[in-house]
N, C-alpha and C positions, 0 to 999 in steps of 0.2 A: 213814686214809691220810695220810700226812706227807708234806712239800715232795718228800724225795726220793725217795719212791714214786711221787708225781706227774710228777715229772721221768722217770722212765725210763720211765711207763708212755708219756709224750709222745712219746718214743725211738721207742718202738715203735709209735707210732701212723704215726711219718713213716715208719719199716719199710713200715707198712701201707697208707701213702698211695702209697708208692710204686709197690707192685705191684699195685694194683687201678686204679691210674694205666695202668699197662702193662697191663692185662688189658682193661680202656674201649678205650683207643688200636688192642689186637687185633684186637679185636671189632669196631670202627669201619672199621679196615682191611679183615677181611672182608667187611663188609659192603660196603662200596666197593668192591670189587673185583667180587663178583655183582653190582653193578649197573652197572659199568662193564662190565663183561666180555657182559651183558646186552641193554645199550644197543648195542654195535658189533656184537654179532654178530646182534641184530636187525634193524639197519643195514646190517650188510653182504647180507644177504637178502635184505632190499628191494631191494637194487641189483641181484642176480643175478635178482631175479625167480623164485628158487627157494629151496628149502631146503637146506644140506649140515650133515652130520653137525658137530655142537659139537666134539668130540672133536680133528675134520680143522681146523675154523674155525682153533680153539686153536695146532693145531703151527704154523699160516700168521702167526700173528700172536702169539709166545710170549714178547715185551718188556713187551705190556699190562698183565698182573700186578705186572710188578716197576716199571714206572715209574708205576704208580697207586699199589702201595705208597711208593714213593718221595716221589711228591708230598705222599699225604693225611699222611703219617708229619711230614713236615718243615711242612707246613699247620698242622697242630695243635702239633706244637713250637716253631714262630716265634711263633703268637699266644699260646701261654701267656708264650712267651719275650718276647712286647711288652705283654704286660698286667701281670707282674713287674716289668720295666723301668719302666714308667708309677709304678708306687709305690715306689720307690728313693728317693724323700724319706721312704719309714718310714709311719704309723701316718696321721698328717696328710692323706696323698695319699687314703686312702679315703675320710675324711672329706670332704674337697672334693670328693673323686670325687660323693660324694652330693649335694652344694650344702650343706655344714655352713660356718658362719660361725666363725673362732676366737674366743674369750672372752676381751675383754681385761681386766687386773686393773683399768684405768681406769675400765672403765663402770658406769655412776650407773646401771641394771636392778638391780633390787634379786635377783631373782631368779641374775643371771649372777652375782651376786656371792656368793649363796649355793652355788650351785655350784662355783665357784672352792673357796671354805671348806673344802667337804666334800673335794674331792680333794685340795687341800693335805696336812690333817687326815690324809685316809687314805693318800698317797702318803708323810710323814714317818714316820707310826705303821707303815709297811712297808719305811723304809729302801731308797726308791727316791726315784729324783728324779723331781720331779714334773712328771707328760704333760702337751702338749699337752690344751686342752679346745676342744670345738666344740658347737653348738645348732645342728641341723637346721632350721632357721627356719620351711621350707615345709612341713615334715609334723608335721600336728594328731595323729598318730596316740601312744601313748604303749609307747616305745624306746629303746633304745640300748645300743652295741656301746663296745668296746677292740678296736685294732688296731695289727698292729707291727711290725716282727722283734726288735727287744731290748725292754725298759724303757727303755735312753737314746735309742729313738726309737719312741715309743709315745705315742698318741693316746684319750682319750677323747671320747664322741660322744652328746650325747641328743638327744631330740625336742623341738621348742619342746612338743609335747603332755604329754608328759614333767613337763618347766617346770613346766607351768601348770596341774596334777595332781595332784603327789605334796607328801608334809609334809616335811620335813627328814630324820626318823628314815626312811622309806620311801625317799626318794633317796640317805641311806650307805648301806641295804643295797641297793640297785643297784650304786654303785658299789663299797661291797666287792664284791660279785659280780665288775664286769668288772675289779677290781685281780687277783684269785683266776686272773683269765684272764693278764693279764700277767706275775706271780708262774710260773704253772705251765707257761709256755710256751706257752701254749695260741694267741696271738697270732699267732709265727711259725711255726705249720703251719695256722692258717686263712689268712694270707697267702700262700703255696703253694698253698694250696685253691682261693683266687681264680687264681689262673695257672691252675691244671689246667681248673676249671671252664670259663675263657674259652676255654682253646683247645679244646674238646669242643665248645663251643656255637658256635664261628666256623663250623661247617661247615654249621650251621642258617641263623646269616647269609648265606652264600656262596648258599645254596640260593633263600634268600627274594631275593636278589639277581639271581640268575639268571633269576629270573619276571619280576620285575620287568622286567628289559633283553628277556626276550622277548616279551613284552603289548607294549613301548613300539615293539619293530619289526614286531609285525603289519602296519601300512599303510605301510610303506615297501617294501612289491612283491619282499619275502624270500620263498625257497622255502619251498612249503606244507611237505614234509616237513623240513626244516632247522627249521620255526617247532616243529613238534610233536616234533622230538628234542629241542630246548631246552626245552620241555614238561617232558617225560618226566625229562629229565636233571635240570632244577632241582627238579622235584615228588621225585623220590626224595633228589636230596641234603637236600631238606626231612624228607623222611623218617628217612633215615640220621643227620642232626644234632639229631632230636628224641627218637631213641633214645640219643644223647651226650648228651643234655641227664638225658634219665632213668637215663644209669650216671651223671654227674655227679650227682648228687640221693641217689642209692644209695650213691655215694663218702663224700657230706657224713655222711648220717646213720650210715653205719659208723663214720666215722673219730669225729664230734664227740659224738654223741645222748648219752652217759653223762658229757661233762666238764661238762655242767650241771648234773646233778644236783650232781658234786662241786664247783663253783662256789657253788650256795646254800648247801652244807653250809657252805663254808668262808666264805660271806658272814655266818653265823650265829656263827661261832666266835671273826669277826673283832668285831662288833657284840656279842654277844653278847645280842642280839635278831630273835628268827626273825619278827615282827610286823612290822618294819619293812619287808622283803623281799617277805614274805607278801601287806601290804597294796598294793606296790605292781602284785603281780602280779594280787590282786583289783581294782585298776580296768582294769589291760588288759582283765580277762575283760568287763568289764561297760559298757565304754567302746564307742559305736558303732562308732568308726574302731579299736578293738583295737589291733594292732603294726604296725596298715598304714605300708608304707615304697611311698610313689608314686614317686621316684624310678625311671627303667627300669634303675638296676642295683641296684633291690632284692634280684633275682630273684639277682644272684652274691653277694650278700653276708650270704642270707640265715642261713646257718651262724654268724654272728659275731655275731647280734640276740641281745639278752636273751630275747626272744619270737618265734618264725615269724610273719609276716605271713599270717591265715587262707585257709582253702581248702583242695577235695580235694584237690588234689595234693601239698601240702604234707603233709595231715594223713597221708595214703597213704609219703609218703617222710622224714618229720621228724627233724630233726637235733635235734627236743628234747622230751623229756620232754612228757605232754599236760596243759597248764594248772592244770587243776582237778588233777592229781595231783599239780603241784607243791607246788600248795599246801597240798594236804592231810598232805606230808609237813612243810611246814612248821608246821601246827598242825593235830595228828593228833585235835581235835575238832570240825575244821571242816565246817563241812554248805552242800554247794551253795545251798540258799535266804538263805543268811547274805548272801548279792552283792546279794540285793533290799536291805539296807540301805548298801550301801558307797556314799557321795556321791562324784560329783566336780568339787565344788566348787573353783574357783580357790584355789589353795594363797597363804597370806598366808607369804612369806617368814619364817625368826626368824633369829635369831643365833645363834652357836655357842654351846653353855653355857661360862657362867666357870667356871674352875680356881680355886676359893679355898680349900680343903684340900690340904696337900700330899699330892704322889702318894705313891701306898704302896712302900714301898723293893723292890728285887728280892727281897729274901729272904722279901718277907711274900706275893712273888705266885708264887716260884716256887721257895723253899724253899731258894738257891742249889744247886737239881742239876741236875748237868750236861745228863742227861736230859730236865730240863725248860725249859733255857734251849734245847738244840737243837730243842725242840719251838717254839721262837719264830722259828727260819730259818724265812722263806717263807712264816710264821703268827701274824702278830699278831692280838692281844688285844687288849681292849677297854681294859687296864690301857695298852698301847701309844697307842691314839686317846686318853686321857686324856693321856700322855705329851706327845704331839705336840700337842695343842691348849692346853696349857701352855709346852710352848717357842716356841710361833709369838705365844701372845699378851703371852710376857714380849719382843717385840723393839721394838724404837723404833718410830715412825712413817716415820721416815729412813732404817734399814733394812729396814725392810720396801719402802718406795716402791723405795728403790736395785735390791733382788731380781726388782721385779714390771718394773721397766725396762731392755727390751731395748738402749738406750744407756749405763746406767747397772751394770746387770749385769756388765758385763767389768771395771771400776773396781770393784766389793765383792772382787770375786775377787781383785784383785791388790791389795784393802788388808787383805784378812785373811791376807796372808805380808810385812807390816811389820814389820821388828824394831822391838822396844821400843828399842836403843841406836842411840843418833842417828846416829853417824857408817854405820854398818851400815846404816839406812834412806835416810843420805842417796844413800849408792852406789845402793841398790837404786830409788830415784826415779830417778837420773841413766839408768838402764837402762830403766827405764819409759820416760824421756822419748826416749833414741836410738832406742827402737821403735815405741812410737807419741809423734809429736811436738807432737800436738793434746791432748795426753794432760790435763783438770784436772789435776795434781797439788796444789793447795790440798787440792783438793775429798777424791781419794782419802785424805789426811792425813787430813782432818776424819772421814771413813770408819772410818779406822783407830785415832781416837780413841775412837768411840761402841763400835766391835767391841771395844775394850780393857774396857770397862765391862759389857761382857756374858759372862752364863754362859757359860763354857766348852762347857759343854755344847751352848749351841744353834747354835755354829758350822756342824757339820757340817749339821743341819737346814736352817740360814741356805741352805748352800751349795745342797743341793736345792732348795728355794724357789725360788733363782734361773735353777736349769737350766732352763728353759722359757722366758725372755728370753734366755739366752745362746745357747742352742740357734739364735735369728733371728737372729745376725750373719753374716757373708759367711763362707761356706767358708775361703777363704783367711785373715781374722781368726783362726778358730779357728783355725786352725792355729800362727800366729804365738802364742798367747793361749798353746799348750802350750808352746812354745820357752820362752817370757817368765816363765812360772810354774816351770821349770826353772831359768833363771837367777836366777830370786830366792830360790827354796831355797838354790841354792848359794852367794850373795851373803856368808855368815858363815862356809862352811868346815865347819859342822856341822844336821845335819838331822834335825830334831825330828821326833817320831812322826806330830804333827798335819801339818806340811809333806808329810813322806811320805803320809799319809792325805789330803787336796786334792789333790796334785798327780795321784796314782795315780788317784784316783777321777775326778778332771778329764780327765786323759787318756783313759782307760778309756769314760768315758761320751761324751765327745766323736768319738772314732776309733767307736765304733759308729753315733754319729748320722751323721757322715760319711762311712759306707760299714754304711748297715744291714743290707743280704744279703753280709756276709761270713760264710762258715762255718770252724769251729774248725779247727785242723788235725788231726792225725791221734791216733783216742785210745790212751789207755794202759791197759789193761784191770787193770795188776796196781800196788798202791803200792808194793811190794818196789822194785820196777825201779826207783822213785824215793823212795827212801830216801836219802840225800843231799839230797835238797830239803826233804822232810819233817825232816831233823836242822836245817838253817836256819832250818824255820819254827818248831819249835817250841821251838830254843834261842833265837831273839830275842823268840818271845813269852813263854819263861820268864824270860828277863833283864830284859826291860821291866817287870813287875810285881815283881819282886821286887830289893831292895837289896843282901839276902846272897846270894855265891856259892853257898854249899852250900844256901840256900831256894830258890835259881834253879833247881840241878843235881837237887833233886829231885821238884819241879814238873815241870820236864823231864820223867824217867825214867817218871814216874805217867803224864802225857798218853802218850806213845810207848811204852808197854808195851800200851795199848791198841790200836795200829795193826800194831807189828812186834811178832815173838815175837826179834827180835834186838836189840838196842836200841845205836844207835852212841852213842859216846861224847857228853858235852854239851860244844857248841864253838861257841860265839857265833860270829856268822859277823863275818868282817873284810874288804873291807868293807860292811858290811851291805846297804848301798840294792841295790848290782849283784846281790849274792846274791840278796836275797828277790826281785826283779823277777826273779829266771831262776827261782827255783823256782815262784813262782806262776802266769809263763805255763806251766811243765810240770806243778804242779800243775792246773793248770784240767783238764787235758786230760782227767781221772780219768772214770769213770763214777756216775753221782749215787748210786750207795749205796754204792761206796768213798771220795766224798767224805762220805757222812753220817757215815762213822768215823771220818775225818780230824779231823772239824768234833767233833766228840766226843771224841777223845782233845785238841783246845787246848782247848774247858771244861774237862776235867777238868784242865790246865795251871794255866789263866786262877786257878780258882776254890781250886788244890790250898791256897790261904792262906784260903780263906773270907774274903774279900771282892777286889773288884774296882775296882780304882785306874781312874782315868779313861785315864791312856795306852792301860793294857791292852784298855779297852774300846773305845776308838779303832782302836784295832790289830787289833782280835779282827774289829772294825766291817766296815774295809778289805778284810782277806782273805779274809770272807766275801762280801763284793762283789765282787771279784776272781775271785775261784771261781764269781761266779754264783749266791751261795747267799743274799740278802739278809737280814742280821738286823736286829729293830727296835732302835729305842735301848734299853740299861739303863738305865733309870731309877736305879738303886744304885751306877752308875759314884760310885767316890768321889772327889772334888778336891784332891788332896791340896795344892792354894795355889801350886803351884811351876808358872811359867810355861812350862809344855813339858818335857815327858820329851826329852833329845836322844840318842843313842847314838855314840857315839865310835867315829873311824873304826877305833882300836883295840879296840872290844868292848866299851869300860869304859862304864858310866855316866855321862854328864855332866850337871849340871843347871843 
């Protein structure tokens, strides 16, 4: 199953969350309702000293129904509605929800710094910027979750148990795993899950509350009958919130129990080592404390654990796959008494392996077909983690530090859109400086001298790196930070592929961190209807890679014969930046397996010359992050020495 099988099956999962959501809340209601209905007209009995027909009670008193539906309806709406709300900083918020401590890139733990590594490592090799990390500090148990609503505000989370456990190779195939989760959406409908859950189970709270305040006024000289309706009343909402607690439990394991297995698959395919994964699921099994999360909202988050935390009821309602079966699909000779020899011994941190053979070109890992570069959307290769662990160690000491510094982070960003020509960067400093007026400008200089001396290639990487320091400045900064990167594009009059690719991705991923539960607008079920955008996208990806008109025009025709059986004319869009920014927010809109042919007819574009020039892979980069559909880097991007592909407001090529 590929990225965009994933994606829709996710579609349909929130389909699914939703009406088993409304069928919980039905069910809750009626329930509430026989016991309210219950409760008074047992009440009102007592009062009359007699009995009268239910039937007669009912006509006397016929608002009961509808203002108890009313209340329990909007009860459970508001708390999901306040427990949604509570995580609207994204991925992060759960993690502290739990008491996770963030991982800074400063700290001398040798072990925080291995972990760092590895999601770096695997957040590059996946052409995502890279989450937020956190250590559960307080639980020994050995865990951990991803949580989100996008990738630009998504969080990784282990257990110090975790830490101080597993080997290197065992901790990437963890967190391939929870990337597998961020990649497929999987993120922002367990974040949903948490809302639904909390408001099912607030009514268990309300119930154990209600005991509570009635025990505390037993000897305060309250009526006997008054103490035992508050009795009665709190013991059944105890009731009725414990049967929400068990459809919330029955919600988790319909909606989630199967994206795990397809998370180890894809932690396997990402690694390309089922051992690693395997082995770290064999010390949960045999580890005392297992997946335990003490935490008291282990119990809402247990759906997003790499492992349930044990117990019947768990094992009775489980959102995953059972242990030893996992692992046995992961190595299909494994025999239960194998875990009498698994140690677990404190893990002696190592290094990342050196990169000292160069990486093997695209064409030797993936034959340049187009079929099998689209199999790299949303599914990196172990040929990708070599990739990325190669661009991250060719960078200075100076940028790397500048990346990992949430001070320093906002100054790489606006020294890697320096012009080379003096006069053009000196404007562009003078605009730095009227915006922000504290601004180093030496220092940025000196930035954008060392960024000159580096692979082209590892820019975009560089720029991921740093999303996780940028992400901690003030709301209102970012925001100014998009205005600021907009004015320095435009600073020369012409806007290079690379500029367009930062600034769009900077945007993009910024406006999602700063409003994580935005949902898309409305979809387009058919690309016919946006055919006109598709002619944009794929006439300026045919023009970028190619120098002849008539090599552009038929690049062109090849990609879009694949998507339309009509094929509009090839017409470089003029002027370009406005065009493609309209077609890409109406392309996003698609559905993920009319985007998987989109994304299949520019390979066939991209590749129709048999090889791929770095603009185009820049380009190809963007709009599949744009769309939502993350590709890793090509390694085979070629450099053809010329400082930025620019596109002329007239269509033409400029260099």
């Amino acid at each position: 199953m590929n990225f965009f099988e994933q994606q829709h099956r996710a579609r349909r999962r929130s389909a699914m969350l939703v009406l088993l959501f409304i069928l919980a809340v039905l069910g809750i209601v009626i329930a509430t309702n026989l016991m309210v209905l219950g409760a008074f007209y047992l009440y009102g009995t007592i009062q009359l000293d007699g009995l009268i027909p239910f039937s007669t009670w009912l006509k006397q008193h016929p608002r009961i129904v509808l203002w108890t539906s009313v209340i329990t309806i909007g009860f459970i709406g508001a708390a999901s509605l306040y427990r949604i709300a509570s995580l609207s900083q994204g991925g992060g918020a759960v993690a502290r929800l739990l008491g996770g401590v963030r991982v800074d890139s400063a700290s001398h733990d040798s072990r925080h710094r291995q972990l760092l590594n590895v999601v770096e490592e695997t957040a590059i090799a996946a052409g995502l910027p890279v989450p937020e990390v956190y250590v559960l500090d307080r639980e020994a148990g050995i865990n951990a979750f991803a949580a989100g609503f996008s990738p630009s505000d998504a969080a990784i989370a282990v257990t110090r148990g975790m830490l101080e456990s597993l080997t290197r190779d065992e901790l990437q195939g963890v967190i391939a795993h929870e990337f597998s989760h961020i990649l497929n959406g999987d993120t922002r409908l367990n974040m949903r899950l948490l809302g639904v859950s909390f408001g099912i189970l607030v009514i268990a709270l309300t119930g154990r509350m209600t005991l509570r305040a009635v025990a505390e006024s037993r000897g305060s000289g309250s009526d006997g009958r008054a103490i035992m309706a508050g009795y009665f009343f709190g013991l059944l909402l105890v009731v009725i919130g414990y049967i929400g607690v068990l459809a919330a439990n029955l919600i988790k394991a319909a909606v989630s129990r199967d994206r795990e297995r397809l998370a180890d698959a894809a932690a396997v395919q990402f690694t390309r080592n089922p051992h690693g994964l395997a082995g770290a699921l064999k010390k949960i099994a045999v580890s005392p404390l297992r997946a335990t999360i003490t935490s008291a909202e282990g119990e809402e988050v247990s759906h997003m654990l790499i492992a349930e935390p044990g117990g019947l009821f768990t094992r009775l309602f489980a959102s995953h796959p059972p242990l030893l079966e996992r692992i046995r699909w992961l190595e299909p000779r494994f025999d239960p008494s194998d875990l009498k020899q698994v140690q677990l011994a404190p893990m002696r941190p190592s290094l990342p392996p050196q990169i000292e053979a160069p990486l093997p070109a695209l064409s030797e890992i993936a034959g340049l077909a187009p079929h099998r570069v689209l199999a790299m959307v949303g599914n990196p290769g172990q040929a990708a983690l070599l990739t990325a662990a190669a661009l991250e160690q060719g960078l200075t000491p100076t940028l790397r530090d500048a990346a990992h510094s949430s001070h320093d982070a906002l100054y790489l960003v606006l020294a890697m859109l320096l012009h080379a020509d003096r006069p053009i960067r000196e404007a562009q400093l003078e605009k730095i400086s009227e915006r922000l007026p504290q601004a180093p400008l030496g220092y940025i200089e000196n930035l954008a001298v060392q960024l000159s001396r580096l692979d082209r290639a590892q820019r975009l990487p560089l720029f991921e790196l740093a999303f996780p320091a940028l992400r901690r400045r003030p709301p209102l900064e970012l925001r100014q930070l998009i205005g600021m990167v907009d004015d320095l594009v435009r600073a020369d009059g012409i806007t290079t592929i690379f500029d367009y690719t930062l600034s769009r991705l900077l945007r993009q991923q910024l406006n999602e961190t700063l409003s994580p539960q935005s949902v898309p607008g409305r979809a387009v079920p058919k690309l016919y209807t946006l055919r006109h955008e598709a002619q944009t996208l794929f006439s300026l990806l045919a023009q970028s890679g190619h120098a002849q008109t008539n090599d552009a025009r038929t690049a062109y025709e090849a990609g879009m014969r694949h998507v339309l059986a009509d094929v509009p004319p090839y017409t470089p869009p003029d002027p370009w930046v406005e065009l493609l920014d309209h077609a890409l927010l109406k392309l996003d809109k698609l559905p993920p397996m009319v985007k998987q042919e989109l994304i299949t007819g520019l390979t066939i574009t991209v590749l129709h010359d048999r090889q791929i020039m770095l603009a185009e892979a820049e380009l190809l980069r963007v709009i599949c992050a744009l769309l939502h559909c993350p590709l890793p880097p090509l390694a085979t991007a070629i450099d053809d020495g010329r400082p930025g592909k620019a596109l002329g407001v007239s269509g033409s090529t400029a260099i």
